[in-house]
KELODREN-248294 format. One line per 3 residues: number of its first residue (from 1); their letters; for each residue x negated, y negated, z of C-alpha. Coordinates in nm, 2 decimals, decimal comma. Each point is the difference from the previous one (the first is absolute). Layout:
BEGIN
NUM	a	X/Y/Z | ...
//
This chain:
BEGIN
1	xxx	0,06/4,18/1,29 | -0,37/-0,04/0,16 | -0,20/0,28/0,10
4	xxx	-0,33/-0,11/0,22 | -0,19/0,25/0,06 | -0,21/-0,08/0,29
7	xxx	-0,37/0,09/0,10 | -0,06/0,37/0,13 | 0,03/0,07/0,36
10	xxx	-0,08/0,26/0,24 | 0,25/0,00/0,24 | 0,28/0,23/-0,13
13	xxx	0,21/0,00/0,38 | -0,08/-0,41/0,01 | 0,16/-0,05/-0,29
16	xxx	0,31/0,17/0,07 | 0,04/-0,15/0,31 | 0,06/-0,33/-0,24
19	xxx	0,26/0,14/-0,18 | 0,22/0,19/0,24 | -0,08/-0,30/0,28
22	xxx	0,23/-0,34/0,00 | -0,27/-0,19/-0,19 | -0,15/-0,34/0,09
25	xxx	0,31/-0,17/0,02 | 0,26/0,31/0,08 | 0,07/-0,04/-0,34
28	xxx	-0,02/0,40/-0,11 | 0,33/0,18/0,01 | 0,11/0,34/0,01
31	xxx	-0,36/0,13/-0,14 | 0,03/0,38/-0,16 | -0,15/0,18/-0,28
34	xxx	0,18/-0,06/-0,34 | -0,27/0,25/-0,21 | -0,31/0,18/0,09
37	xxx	-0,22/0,28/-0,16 | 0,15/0,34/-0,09 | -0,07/0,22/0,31
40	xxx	0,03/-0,27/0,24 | 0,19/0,24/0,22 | 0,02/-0,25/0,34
43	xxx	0,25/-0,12/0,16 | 0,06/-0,41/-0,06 | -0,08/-0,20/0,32
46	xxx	0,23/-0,24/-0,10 | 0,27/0,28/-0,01 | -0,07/0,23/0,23
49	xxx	-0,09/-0,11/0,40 | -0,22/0,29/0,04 | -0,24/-0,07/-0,29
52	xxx	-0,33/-0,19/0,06 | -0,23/-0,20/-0,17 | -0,28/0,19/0,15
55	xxx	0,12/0,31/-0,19 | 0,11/-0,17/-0,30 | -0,38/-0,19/-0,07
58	xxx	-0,16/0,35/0,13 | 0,22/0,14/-0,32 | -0,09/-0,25/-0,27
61	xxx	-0,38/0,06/0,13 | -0,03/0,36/-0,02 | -0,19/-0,04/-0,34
64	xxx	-0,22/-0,26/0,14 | -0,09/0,20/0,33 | -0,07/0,35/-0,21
67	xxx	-0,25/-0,27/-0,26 | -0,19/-0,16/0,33 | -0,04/0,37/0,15
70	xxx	-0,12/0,18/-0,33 | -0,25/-0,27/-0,14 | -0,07/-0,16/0,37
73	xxx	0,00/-0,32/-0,12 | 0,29/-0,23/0,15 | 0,22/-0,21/-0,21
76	xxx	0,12/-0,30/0,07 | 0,19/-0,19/-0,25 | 0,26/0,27/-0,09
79	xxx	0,31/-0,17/0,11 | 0,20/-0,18/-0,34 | 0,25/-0,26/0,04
82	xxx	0,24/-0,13/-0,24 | 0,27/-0,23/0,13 | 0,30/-0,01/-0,31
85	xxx	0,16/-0,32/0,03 | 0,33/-0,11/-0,26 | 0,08/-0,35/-0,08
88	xxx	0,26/-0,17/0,22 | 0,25/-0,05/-0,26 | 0,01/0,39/-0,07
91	xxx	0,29/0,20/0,03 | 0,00/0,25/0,34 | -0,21/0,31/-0,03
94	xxx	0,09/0,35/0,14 | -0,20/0,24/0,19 | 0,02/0,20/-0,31
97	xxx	-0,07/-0,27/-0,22 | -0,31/-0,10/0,17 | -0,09/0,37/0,08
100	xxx	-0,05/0,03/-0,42 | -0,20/-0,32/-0,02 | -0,24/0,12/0,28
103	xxx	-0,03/0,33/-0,19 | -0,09/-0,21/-0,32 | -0,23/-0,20/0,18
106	xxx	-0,24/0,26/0,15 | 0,05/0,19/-0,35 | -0,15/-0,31/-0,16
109	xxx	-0,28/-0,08/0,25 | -0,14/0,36/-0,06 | 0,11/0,07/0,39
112	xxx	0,27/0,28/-0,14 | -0,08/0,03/-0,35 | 0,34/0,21/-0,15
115	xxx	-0,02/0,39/0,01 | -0,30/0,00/0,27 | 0,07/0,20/0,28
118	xxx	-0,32/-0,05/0,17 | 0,01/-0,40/0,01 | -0,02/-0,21/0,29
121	xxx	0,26/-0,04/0,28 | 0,19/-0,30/-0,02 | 0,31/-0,11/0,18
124	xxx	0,21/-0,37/-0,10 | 0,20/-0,14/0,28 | 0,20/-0,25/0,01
127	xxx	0,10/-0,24/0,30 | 0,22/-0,28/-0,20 | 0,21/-0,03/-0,32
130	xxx	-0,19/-0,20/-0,25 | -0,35/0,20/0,11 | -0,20/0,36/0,03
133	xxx	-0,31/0,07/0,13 | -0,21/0,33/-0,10 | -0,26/0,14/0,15
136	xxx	-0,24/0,28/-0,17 | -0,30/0,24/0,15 | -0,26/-0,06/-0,27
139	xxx	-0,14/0,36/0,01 | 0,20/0,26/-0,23 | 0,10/0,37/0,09
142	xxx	-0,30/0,10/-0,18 | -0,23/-0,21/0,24 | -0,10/-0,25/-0,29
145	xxx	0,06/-0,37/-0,04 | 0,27/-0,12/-0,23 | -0,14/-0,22/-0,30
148	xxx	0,16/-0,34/0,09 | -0,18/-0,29/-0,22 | 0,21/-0,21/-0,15
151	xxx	0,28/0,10/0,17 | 0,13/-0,29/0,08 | 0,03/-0,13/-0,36
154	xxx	0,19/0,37/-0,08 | 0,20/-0,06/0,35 | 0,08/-0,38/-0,11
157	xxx	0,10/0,12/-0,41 | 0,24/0,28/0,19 | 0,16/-0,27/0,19
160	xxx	0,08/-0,21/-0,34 | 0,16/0,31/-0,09 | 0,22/0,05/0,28
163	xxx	0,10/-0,30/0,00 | 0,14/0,01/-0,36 | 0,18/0,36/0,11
166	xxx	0,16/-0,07/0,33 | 0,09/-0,38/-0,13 | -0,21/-0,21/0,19
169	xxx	-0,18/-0,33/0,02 | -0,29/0,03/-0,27 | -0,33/-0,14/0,06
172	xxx	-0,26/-0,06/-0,24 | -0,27/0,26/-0,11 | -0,34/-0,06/0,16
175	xxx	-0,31/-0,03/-0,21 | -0,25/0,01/0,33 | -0,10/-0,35/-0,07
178	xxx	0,21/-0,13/0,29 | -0,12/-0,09/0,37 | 0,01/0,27/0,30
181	xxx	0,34/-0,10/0,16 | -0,10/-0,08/0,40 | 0,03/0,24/0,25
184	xxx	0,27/0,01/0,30 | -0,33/-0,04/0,21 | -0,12/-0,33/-0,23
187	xxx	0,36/-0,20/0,02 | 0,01/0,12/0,41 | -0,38/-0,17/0,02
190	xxx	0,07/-0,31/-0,21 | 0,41/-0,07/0,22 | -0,24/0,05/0,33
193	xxx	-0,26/-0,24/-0,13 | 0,24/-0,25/-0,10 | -0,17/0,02/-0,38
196	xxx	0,30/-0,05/-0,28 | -0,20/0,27/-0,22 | -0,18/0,32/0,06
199	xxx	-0,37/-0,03/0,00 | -0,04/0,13/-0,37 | 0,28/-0,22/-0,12
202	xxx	-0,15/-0,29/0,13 | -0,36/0,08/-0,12 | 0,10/0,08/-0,34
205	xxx	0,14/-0,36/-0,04 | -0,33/-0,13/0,16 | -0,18/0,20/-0,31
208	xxx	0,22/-0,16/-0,22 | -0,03/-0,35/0,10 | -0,34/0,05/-0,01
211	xxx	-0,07/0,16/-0,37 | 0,02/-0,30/-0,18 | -0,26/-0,23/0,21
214	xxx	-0,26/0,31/-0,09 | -0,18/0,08/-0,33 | -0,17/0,32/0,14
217	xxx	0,08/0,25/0,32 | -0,29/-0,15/0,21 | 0,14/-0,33/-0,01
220	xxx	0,38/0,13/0,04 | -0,15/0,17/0,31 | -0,14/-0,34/0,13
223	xxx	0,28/-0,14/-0,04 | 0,21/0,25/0,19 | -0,24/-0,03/0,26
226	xxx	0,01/-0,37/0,00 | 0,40/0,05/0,05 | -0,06/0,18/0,30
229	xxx	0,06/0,33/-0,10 | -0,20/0,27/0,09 | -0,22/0,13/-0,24
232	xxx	-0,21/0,36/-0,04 | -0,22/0,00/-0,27 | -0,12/0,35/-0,11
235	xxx	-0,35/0,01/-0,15 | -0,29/0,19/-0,22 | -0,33/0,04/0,17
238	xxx	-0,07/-0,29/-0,30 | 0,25/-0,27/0,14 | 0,21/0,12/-0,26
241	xxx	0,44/-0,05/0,07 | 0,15/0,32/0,02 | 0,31/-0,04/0,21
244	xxx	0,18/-0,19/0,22 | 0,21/0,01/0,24 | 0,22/-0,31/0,17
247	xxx	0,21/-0,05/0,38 | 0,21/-0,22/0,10 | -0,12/-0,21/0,39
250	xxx	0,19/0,18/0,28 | 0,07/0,31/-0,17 | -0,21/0,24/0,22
253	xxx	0,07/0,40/0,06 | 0,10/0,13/0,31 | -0,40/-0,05/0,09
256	xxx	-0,01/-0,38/-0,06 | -0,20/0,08/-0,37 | 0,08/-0,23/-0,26
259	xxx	0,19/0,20/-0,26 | -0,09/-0,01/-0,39 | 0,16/0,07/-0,29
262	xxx	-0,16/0,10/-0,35 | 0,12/-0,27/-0,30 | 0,15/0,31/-0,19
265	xxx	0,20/0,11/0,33 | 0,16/-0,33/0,01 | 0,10/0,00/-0,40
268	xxx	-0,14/0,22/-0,24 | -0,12/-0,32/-0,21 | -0,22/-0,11/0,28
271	xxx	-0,25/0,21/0,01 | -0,39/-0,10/-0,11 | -0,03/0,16/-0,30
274	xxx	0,34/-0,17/-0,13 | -0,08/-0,33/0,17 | -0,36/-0,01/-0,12
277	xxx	0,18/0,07/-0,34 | 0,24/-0,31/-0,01 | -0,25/-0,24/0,20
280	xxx	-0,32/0,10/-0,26 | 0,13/-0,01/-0,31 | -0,21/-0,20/-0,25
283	xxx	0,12/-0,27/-0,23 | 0,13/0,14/-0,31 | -0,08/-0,22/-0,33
286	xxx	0,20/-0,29/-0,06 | 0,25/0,03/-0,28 | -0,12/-0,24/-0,29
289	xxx	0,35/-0,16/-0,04 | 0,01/-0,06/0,36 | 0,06/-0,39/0,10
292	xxx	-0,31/-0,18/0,16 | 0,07/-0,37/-0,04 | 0,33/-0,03/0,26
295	xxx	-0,14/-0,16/0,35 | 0,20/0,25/0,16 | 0,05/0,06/0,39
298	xxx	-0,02/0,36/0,16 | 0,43/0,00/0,00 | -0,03/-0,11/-0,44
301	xxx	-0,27/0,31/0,01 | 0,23/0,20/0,20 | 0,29/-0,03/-0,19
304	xxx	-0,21/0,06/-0,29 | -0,16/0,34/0,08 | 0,43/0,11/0,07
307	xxx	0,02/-0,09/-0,36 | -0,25/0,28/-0,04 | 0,17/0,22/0,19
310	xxx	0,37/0,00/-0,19 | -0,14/0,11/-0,33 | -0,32/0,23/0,11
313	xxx	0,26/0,31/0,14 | -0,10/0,22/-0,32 | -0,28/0,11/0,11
316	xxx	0,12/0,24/0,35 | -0,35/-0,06/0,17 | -0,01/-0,39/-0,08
319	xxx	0,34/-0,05/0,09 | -0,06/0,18/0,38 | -0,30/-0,22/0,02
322	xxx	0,19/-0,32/-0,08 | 0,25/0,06/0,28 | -0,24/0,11/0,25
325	xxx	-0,13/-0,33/-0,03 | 0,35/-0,17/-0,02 | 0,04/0,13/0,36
328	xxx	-0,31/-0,18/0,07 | 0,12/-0,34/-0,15 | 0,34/0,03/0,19
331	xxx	-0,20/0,05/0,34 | -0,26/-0,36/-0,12 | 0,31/-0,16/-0,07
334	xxx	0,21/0,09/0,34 | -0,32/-0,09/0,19 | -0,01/-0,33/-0,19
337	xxx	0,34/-0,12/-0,06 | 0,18/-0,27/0,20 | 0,13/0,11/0,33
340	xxx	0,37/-0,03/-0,06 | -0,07/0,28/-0,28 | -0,16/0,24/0,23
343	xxx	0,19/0,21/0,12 | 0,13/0,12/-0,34 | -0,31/0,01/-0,18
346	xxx	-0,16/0,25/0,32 | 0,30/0,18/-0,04 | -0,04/0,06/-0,40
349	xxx	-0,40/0,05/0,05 | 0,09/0,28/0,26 | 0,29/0,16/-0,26
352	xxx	-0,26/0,00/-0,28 | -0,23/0,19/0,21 | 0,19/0,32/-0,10
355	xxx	0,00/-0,09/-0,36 | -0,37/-0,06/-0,02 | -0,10/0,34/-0,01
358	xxx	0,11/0,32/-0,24 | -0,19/0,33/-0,12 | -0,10/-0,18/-0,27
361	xxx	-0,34/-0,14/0,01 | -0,09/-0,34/-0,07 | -0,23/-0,14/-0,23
364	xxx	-0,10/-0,30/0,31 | -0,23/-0,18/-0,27 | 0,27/-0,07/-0,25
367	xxx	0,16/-0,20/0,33 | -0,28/-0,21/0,06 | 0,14/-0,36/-0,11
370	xxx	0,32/0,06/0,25 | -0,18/0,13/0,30 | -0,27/-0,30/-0,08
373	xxx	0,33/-0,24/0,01 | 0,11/0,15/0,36 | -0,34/-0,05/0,12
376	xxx	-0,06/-0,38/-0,11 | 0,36/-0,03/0,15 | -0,08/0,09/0,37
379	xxx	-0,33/-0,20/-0,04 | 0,19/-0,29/-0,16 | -0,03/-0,35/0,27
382	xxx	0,36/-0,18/-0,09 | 0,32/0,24/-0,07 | 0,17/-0,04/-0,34
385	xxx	0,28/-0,27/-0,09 | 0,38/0,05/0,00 | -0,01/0,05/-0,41
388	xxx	-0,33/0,22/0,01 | 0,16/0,22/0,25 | 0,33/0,04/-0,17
391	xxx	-0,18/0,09/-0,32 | -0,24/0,27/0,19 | 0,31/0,17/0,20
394	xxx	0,23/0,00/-0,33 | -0,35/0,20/-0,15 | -0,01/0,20/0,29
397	xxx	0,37/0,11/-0,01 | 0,00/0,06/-0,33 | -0,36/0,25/0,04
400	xxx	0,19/0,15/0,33 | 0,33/0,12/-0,29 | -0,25/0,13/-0,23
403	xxx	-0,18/0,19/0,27 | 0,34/0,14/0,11 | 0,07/0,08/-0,41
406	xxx	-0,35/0,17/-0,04 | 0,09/0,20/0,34 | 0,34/0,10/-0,15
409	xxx	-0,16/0,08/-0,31 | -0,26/0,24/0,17 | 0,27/0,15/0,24
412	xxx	-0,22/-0,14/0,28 | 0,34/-0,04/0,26 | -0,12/-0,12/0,27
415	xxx	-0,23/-0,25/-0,16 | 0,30/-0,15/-0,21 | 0,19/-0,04/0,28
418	xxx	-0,27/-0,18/0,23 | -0,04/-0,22/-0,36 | 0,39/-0,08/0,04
421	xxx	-0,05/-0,10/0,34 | -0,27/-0,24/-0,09 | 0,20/-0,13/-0,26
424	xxx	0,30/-0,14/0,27 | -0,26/-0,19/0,21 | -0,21/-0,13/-0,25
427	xxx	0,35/-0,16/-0,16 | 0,08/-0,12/0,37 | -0,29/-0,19/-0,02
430	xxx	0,00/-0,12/-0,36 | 0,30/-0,11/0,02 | -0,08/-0,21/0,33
433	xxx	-0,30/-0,11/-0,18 | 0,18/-0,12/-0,32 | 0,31/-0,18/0,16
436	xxx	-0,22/-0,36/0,07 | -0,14/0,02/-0,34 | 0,34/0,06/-0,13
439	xxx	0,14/-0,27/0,13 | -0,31/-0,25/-0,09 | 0,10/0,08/-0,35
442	xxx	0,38/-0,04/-0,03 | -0,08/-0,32/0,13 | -0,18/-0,12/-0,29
445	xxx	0,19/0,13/-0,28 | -0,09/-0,07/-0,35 | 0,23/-0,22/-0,23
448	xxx	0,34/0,15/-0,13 | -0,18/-0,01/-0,37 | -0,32/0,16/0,14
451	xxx	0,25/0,28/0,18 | 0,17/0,07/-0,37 | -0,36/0,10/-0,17
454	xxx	-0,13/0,19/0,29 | 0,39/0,21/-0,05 | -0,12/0,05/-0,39
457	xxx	-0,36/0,11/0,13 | 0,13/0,28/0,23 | 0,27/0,07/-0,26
460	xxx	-0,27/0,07/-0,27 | -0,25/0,13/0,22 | 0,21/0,26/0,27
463	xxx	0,32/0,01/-0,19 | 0,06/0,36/0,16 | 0,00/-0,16/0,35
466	xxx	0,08/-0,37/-0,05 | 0,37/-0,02/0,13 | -0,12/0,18/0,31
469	xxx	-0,28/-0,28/0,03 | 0,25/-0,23/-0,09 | 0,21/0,07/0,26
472	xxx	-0,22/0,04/0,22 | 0,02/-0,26/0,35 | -0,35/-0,06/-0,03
475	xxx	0,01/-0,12/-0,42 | -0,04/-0,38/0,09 | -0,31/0,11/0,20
478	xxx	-0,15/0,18/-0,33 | 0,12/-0,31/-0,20 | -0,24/-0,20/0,18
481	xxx	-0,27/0,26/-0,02 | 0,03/0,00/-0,36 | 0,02/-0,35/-0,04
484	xxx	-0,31/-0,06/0,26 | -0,21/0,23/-0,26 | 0,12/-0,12/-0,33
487	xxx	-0,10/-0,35/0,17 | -0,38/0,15/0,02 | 0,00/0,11/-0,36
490	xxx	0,12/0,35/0,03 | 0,27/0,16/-0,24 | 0,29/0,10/0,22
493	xxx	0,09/0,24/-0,22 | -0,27/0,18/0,01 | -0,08/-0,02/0,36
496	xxx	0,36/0,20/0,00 | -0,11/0,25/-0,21 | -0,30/0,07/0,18
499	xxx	0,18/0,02/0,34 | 0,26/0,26/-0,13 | -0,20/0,20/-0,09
502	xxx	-0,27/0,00/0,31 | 0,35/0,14/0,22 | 0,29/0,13/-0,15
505	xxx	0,30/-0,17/0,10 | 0,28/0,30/-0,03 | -0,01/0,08/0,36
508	xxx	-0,08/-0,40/0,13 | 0,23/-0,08/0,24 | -0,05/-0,39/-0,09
511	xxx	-0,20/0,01/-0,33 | -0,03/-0,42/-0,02 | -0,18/0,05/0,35
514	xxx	-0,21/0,29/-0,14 | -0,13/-0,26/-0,30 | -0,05/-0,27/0,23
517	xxx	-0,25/0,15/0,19 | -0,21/0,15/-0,31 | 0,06/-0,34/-0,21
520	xxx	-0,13/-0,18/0,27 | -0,30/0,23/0,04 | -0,08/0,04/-0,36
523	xxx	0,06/-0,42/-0,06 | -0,28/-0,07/0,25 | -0,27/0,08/-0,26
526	xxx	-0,10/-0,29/-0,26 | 0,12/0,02/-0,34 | -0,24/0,07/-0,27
529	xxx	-0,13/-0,31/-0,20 | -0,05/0,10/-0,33 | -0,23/-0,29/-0,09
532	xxx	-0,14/0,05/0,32 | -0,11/0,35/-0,06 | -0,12/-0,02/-0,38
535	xxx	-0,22/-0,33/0,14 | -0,14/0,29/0,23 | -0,10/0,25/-0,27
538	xxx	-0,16/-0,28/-0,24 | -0,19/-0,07/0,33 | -0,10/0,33/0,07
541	xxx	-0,08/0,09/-0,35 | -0,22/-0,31/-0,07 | -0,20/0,08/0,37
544	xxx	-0,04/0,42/-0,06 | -0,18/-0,17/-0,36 | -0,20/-0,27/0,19
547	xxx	-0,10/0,30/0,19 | -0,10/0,25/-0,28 | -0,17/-0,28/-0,16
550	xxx	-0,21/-0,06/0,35 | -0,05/0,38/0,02 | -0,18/0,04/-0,35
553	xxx	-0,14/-0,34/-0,17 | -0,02/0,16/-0,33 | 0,38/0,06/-0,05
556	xxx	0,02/-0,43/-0,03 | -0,32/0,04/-0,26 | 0,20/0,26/-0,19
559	xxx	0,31/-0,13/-0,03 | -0,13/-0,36/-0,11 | -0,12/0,07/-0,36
562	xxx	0,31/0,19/-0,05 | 0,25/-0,25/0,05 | -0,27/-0,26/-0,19
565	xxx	0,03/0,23/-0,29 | 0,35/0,04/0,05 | 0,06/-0,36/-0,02
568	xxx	-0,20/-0,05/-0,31 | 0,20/0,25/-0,16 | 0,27/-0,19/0,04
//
């Protein structure tokens, strides 16, 4: 059951009109009053032929009139709206029925609180089965204004509640980090201009598209600009950004002005403050065991920074942080991708959109090396390889599941639920992505011998998942894999082990595809040379000495006579 209520009016008789008329398309039937305030005490002009609107808006106004006249000053936006739609699967409603959810609506909203006789005048009519519209006087008997913030989060947690008690379709709680849902007046504008999205629909994916080729909100706004969106900076008499403000070419107002919307009217996480926040955020310090010798590309660095991601959820702030960017990296790679993966990887960009944002605020440093990744990625010259991009959307769906976990974990619903979504496409397109590379493998299978080890290996190494890898179609693939590394000195064993654990393989719905992907990725990266490395450190050592010695003369003169007397000791 949605409730939307809908910006205040003035025009009490106007809006009555709407409801007892046909409607745009004669689609209102049989319109009467199912509920209304206690001493309503007038004839229904639905019911009765000699009732008139006239006298039924000059009735719900009497408070408003007896305000204007006593303080002399007129008001104008005391006309409350609240259309009550239920879900179309839900079971039919009686007049009764919805004549107690209208009376726990405007008890919620603060319209008719319960047990106050002098509240506002209110009536709820309805005009078709699944739907009711009510329509308050914002002025109480007592000539003062209800108290109505936040009413539509009480209105929206009364309709989870009615939902559970009259057996309805539930929704999700809201956590007021969604979008505004558009307007009758938006969707009529955008079907009579031929666009396929209202006008902040479609500028909330140009912002989008646009974050990761920024590093600060000056350049995200010259980029807009660039785009051919139009842009309204708001400024300090310094120069200083203090606001801006964004329309879309051809949407004008009923006086041919361009119209703008504000970044936090089009999604609560685009506004400045939160932009500058992501965009700005310095560098943190590298970690000392991090990996600096591997010539990697930004898709190896991508996939990288999601390893980050999948064990850095501890930490609430670091973990909202992570995924903020990971909506980021989803949006470089869509933008990036080959074009037969498009479509799917749009789609799972604009799912994650929902699941970027929470209450919970994000630490946007401790993201840094993934939001970095997105942004070498949209600036990248040549789009990744089959393999490369198999590995980096096998990442990427595994980072979407733990996003949806963390969400579930949190009781953030709708977030988990735009993660699941994201999940779907981003498989589509793995999958798609993997099928060539799949079939380059199995071509080249390693010996029958070879096959029997590798068995043993993922025997010893995953024995709580190796008949499920086993028997998985894709085995002879992994075989090859395995064999292809052991070839280039690595220990397959161990490369199994290591995968295993970077992604559980429980819920996997092909875990030999799973380890492909990661063995692959992780196989890429030289093995260490032992007599490489300790040729390295004698070198080093014997230079920082050379060096010392160079820096202070006397340390040789020193140490001479010592090892002199030493030797004649000896």
């Amino acid at each position: 059951m949605i409730a939307a209520i809908k910006p205040p009016g003035s025009n009490t008789r106007g809006l009555l009109a709407y409801l007892y008329g046909p409607g745009r398309h004669d689609e209102h039937l049989d319109p009467h009053i199912v509920a209304g305030f206690a001493m309503l005490g007038m004839p229904d002009p639905g019911r009765d032929e000699n009732a008139t609107l006239t006298e039924l808006a000059r009735h719900l106004d009497e408070p408003v009139r007896l305000r204007n006249s006593e303080f002399g000053q007129k008001i104008t936006d005391h006309v409350w709206h609240c259309p009550i739609r239920a879900a179309p699967e839900d079971r039919y409603l009686s007049d009764t029925e919805w004549g107690e959810i209208a009376q726990r609506i405007v008890q919620a909203a603060g319209i008719a609180p319960a047990g106050d006789d002098l509240a506002c005048r209110w009536i709820a009519v309805r005009h078709a089965d699944d739907h009711i519209h009510i329509l308050a006087t914002t002025v109480r008997e007592d000539g003062r204004r209800p108290k109505l913030h936040n009413s539509g989060i009480r209105v929206g947690d009364e309709c989870r509640e009615i939902e559970k008690d009259y057996g309805l379709r539930r929704l999700k709680k809201g956590d007021r980090t969604g979008t505004r849902r558009p307007t009758q007046a938006e969707m009529h504008k955008a079907e009579r201009l031929g666009w396929g999205q209202t006008s902040r629909e479609w500028l909330q994916d140009r912002i989008r598209a646009a974050i990761p080729h920024a590093t600060s909100a000056e350049e995200l706004l010259a980029y807009l600009e660039a785009d051919g969106i139009e842009v309204k900076a708001r400024r300090s008499p310094s120069g200083d950004l203090l606001g801006y403000a964004v329309g879309r070419r051809g949407d004008l107002n009923k006086n041919g002005e361009q119209i703008y919307h504000p970044g936090g009217k089009i999604a609560p996480d685009l506004s400045l403050p939160k932009l500058k926040a992501r965009l700005e955020s310095s560098q943190p310090e590298e970690h000392p065991t991090a990996r600096r010798n591997h010539p990697n590309t930004p898709w190896h660095q991508a996939t990288d920074a999601l390893d980050v991601l999948c064990v850095d959820l501890a930490d609430d702030i670091r973990a909202q942080a992570h995924i903020t960017a990971l909506g980021e990296l989803l949006e470089a790679t869509a933008q990036k991708a080959p074009a037969n993966l498009h479509t799917e990887l749009h789609a799972a960009s604009q799912a994650f959109a929902r699941a970027q944002r929470s209450q919970i605020r994000a630490e946007d440093r401790a993201a840094w090396a993934l939001r970095s990744a997105a942004r070498d990625i949209v600036n990248t010259a040549t789009g990744p390889d089959g393999s490369v991009l198999a590995t980096l959307l096998a990442a990427l769906v595994w980072a979407a599941i733990v996003a949806e976990r963390w969400h579930e974990a949190k009781s953030h619903a709708h977030q988990a639920d735009a993660a699941r979504q994201t999940v779907w496409h981003l498989q589509v397109a793995a999958d798609r992505t993997l099928t060539p590379l799949l079939a380059e493998l199995e071509a080249r299978p390693p010996r029958k011998e070879a096959r029997l080890a590798l068995v043993s290996d993922v025997r010893a190494a995953v024995p709580d998942h190796a008949e499920r890898i086993l028997a998985d179609p894709s085995w002879l693939a992994l075989a090859t894999v395995l064999a292809d590394a052991e070839a280039g000195g690595h220990n397959p064993h161990q490369l199994l082990k290591e995968a295993a654990a970077q992604r559980e393989l429980t819920t996997a719905r092909q875990p030999a595809r799973v380890l492909i992907t990661r063995i692959r990725h992780t196989a890429r990266n030289p093995v260490p040379n032992r007599r490489a490395e300790a040729a390295r450190r004698r070198s080093t050592t014997t230079a920082h000495v050379a060096t010392q010695q160079a820096r202070n003369p006397m340390s040789a003169v020193t140490t001479a006579p010592a090892k002199s007397q030493h030797q004649h000791r000896r």
